[in-house]
LUMVEX-562616 format. One line per 2 residues: number of its first residue (from 0); their letters; for each residue x, y, z of N, C-alpha, C. Coordinates in steps of 0.02 Angstrom, whole numbers, plus 50000, padded with zeros to 5 digits. Layout:
REM residues N
NUM) a) X/Y/Z/X/Y/Z/X/Y/Z ~ ...
END
This chain:
REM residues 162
0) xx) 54244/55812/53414/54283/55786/53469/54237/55759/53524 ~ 54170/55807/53532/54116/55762/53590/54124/55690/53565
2) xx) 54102/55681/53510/54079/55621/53501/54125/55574/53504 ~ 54196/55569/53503/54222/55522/53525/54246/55518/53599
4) xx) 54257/55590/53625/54227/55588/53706/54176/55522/53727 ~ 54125/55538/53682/54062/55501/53736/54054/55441/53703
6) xx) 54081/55417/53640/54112/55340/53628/54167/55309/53679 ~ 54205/55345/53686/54282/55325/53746/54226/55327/53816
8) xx) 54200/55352/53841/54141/55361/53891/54109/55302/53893 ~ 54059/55279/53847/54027/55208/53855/54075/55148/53811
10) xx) 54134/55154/53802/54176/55088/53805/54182/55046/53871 ~ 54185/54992/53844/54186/54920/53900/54249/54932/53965
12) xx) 54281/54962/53950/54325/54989/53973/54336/55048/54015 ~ 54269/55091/54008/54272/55145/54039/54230/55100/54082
14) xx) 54174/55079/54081/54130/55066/54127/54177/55002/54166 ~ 54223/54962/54145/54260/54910/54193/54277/54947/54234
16) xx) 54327/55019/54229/54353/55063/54270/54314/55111/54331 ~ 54229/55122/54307/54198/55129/54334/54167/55096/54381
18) xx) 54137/55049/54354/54090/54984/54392/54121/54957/54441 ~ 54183/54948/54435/54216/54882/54482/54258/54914/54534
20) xx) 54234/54915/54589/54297/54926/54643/54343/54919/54661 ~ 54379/54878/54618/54448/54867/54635/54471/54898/54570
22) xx) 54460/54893/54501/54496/54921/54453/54535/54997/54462 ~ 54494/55030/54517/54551/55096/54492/54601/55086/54551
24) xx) 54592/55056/54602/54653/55042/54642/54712/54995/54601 ~ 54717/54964/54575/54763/54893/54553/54770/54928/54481
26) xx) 54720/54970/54431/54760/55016/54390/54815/55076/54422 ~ 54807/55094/54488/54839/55155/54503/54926/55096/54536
28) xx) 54880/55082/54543/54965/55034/54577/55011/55006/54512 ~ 54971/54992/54479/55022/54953/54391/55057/55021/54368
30) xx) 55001/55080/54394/55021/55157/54353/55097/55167/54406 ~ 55066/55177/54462/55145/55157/54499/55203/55127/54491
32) xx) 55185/55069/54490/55257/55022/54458/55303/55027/54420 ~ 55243/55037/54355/55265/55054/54290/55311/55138/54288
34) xx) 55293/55184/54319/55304/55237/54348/55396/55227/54374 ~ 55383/55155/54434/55444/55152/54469/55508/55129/54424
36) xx) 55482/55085/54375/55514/55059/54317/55560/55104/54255 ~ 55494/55125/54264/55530/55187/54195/55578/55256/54236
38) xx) 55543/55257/54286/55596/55297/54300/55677/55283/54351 ~ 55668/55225/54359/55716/55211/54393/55763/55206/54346
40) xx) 55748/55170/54269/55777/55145/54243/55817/55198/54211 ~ 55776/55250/54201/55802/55327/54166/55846/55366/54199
42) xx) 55849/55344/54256/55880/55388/54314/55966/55338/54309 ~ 55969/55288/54326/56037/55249/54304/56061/55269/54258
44) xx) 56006/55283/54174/56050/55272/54102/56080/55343/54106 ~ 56016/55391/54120/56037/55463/54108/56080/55493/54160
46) xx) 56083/55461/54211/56138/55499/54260/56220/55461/54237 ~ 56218/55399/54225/56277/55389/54175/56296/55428/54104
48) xx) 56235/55424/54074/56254/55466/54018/56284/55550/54030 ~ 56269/55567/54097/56259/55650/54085/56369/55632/54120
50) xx) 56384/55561/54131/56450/55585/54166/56454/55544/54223 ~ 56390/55533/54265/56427/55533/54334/56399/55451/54341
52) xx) 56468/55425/54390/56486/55362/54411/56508/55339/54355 ~ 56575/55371/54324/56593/55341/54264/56651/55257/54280
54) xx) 56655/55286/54344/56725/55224/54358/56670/55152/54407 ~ 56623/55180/54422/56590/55122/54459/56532/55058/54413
56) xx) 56490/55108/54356/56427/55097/54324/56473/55106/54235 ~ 56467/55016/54211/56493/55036/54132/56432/55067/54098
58) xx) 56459/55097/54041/56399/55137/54012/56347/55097/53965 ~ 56373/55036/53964/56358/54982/53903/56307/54939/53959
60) xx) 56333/54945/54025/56292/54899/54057/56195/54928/54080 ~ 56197/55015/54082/56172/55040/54089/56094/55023/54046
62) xx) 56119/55039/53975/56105/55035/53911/56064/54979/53927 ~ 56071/54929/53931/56042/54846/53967/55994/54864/53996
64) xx) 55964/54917/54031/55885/54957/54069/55851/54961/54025 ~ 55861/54988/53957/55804/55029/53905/55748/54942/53908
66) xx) 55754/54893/53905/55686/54856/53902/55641/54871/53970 ~ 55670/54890/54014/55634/54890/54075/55602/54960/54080
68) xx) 55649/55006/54058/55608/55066/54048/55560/55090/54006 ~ 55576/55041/53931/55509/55042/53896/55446/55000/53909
70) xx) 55437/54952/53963/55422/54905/53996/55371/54956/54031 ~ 55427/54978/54085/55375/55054/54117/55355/55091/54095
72) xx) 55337/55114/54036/55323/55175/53997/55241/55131/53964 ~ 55266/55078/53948/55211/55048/53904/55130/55035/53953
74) xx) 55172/55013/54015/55122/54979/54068/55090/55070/54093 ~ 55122/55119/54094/55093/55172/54118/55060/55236/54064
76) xx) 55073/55174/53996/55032/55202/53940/54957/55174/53955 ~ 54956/55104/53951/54900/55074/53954/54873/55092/54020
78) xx) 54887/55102/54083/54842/55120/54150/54833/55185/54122 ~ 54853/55239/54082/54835/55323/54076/54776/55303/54054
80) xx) 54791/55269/53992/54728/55264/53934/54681/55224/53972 ~ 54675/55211/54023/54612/55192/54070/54573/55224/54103
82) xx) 54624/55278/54124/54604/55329/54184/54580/55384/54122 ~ 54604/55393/54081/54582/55444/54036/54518/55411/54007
84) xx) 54489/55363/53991/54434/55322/53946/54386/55364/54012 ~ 54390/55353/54054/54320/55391/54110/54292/55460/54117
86) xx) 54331/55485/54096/54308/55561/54079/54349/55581/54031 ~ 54330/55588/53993/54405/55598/53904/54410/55671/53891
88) xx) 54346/55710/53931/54337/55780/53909/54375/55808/53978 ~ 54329/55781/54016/54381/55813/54098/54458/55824/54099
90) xx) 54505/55769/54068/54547/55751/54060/54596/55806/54004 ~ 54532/55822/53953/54571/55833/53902/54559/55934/53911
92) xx) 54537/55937/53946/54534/56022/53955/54556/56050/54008 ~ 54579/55993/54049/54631/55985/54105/54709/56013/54090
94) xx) 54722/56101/54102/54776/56108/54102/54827/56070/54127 ~ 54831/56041/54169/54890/55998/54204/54897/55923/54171
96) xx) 54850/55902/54148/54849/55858/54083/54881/55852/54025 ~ 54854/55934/54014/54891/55947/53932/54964/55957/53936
98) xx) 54970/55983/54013/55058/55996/54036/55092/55925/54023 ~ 55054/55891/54045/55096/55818/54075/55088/55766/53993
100) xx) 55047/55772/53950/55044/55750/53876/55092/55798/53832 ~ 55116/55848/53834/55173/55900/53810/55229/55878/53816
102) xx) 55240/55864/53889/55327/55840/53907/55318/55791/53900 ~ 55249/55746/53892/55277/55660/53878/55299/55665/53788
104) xx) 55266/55716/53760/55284/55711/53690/55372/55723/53682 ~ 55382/55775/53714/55428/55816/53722/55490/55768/53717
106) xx) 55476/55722/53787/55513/55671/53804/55542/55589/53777 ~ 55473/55590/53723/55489/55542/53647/55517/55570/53613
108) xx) 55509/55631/53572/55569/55654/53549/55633/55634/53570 ~ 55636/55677/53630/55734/55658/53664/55746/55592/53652
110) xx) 55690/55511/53668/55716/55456/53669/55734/55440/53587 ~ 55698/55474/53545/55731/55470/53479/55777/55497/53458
112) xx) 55789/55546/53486/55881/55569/53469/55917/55516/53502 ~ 55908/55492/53543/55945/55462/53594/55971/55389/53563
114) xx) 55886/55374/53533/55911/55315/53503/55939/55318/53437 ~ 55933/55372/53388/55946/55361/53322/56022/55388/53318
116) xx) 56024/55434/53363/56099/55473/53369/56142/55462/53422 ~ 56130/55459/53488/56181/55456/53558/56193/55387/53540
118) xx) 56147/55331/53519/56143/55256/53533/56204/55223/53507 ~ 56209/55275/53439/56269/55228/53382/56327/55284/53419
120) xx) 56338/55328/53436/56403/55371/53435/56421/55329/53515 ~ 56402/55313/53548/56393/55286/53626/56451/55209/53598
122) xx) 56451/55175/53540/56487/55120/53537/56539/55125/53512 ~ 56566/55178/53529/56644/55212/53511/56667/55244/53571
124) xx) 56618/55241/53630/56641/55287/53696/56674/55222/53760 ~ 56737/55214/53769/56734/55141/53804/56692/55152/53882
126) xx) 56705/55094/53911/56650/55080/53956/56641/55147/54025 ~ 56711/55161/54032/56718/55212/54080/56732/55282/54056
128) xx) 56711/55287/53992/56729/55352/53963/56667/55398/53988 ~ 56682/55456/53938/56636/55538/53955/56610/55542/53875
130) xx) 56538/55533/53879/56489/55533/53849/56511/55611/53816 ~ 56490/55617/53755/56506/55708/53707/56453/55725/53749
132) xx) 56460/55793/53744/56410/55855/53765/56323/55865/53754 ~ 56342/55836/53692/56278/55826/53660/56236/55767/53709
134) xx) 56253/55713/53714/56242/55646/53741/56236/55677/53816 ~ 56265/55703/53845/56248/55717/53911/56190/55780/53909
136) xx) 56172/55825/53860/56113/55868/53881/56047/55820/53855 ~ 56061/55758/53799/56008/55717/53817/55985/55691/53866
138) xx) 56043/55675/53902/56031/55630/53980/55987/55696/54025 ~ 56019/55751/54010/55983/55803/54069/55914/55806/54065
140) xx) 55908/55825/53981/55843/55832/53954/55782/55750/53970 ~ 55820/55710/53973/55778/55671/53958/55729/55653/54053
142) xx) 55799/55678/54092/55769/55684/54169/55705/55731/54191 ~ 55737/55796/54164/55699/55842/54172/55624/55830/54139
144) xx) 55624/55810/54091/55545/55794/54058/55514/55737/54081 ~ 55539/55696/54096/55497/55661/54139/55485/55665/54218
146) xx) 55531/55705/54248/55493/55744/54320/55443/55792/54299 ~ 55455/55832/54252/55393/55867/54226/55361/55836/54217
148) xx) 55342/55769/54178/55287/55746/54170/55264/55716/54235 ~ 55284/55684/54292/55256/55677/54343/55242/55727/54392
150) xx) 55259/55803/54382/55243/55860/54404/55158/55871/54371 ~ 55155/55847/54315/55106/55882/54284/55045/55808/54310
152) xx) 55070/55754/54313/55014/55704/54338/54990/55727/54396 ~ 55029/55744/54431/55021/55754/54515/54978/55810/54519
154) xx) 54991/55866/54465/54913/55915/54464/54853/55900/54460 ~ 54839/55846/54416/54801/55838/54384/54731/55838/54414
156) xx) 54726/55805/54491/54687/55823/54539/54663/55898/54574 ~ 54715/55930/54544/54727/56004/54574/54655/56034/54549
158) xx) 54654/56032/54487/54620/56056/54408/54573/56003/54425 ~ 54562/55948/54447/54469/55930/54449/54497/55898/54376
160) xx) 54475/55795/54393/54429/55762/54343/54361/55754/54374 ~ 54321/55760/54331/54242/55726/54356/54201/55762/54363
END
C-alpha cells in the first residue's frame, strides 16, 4: 500500500495541487459547489420521496434533479481525489476519512436501491401521491448518509492531514 501512496504522492497531480497557489482554493470551491449541487438536489428528491410537499412539488418533477445531483457527486469525486492524491497515507489512516468513505459507500448503495427498485415502483405512484414505506426510509436513509458524510469531511481537519 506505501508504494502506491508514494506513486499517488509524486503524480502530476499531486504536485499541481501542491505547487500552485491557487489550485487548492478553486479545487475547494468546485468541492463546494459540487457539494451545493448534490445536496440540494437530494434534499428536494428525498424530502418528496419521504412524503412531504406532496400537493405543491410533483414527484416526477423532482426525479428531473438526479442529473444535477450526479453532476455534484461526480465534480466532488474528482476535487476528493485531488485533495486525497497529496497525502494518500494521511488521508487514509484518517479516522474521520474512513468515516466519511463508509457513508459515501453506504450511500451508493441506497442510490442503487433507489434506482433499481423505488425508480420503477415510483411510475405507478401519481404525481401527488405517498411514496410506499419502503421508498420513504430510502429518502431518510439517503439524507442521513450524506450529512454523515459531510459530518465526517468536516473532521477531517480535526484528525490532522500533513
Amino acid at each position: 500500500m506505501n508504494n502506491l501512496f508514494q506513486l499517488l504522492e509524486a503524480s502530476s497531480l499531486s504536485h499541481f495541487m501542491l505547487d500552485n497557489q491557487w489550485s487548492w482554493p478553486w479545487a475547494e470551491t468546485l468541492h463546494f459547489t459540487g457539494m451545493c449541487l448534490l445536496i440540494g438536489s437530494l434534499l428536494a428528491m428525498d424530502l418528496r420521496l419521504m412524503g412531504f410537499f406532496r400537493t405543491q412539488v410533483s414527484l416526477h418533477a423532482v426525479h428531473a434533479l438526479t442529473p444535477y445531483g450526479l453532476a455534484g457527486f461526480l465534480i466532488n469525486l474528482l476535487t476528493g481525489i485531488s485533495f486525497f492524491v497529496t497525502r494518500p497515507a494521511s488521508y487514509a489512516n484518517n479516522p474521520s476519512f474512513q468515516l466519511k468513505v463508509a457513508f459515501m459507500l453506504l450511500a451508493g448503495v441506497n442510490f442503487l436501491i433507489f434506482w433499481l427498485v423505488i425508480r420503477k415502483q415510483l411510475t405507478t405512484v401519481p404525481d401527488d401521491g405517498m411514496p410506499s414505506a419502503f421508498a420513504k426510509a430510502v429518502g431518510f436513509s439517503s439524507l442521513l448518509l450524506w450529512f454523515l458524510v459531510i459530518w465526517g469531511g468536516r473532521l477531517i481537519p480535526v484528525y490532522g492531514v500533513g
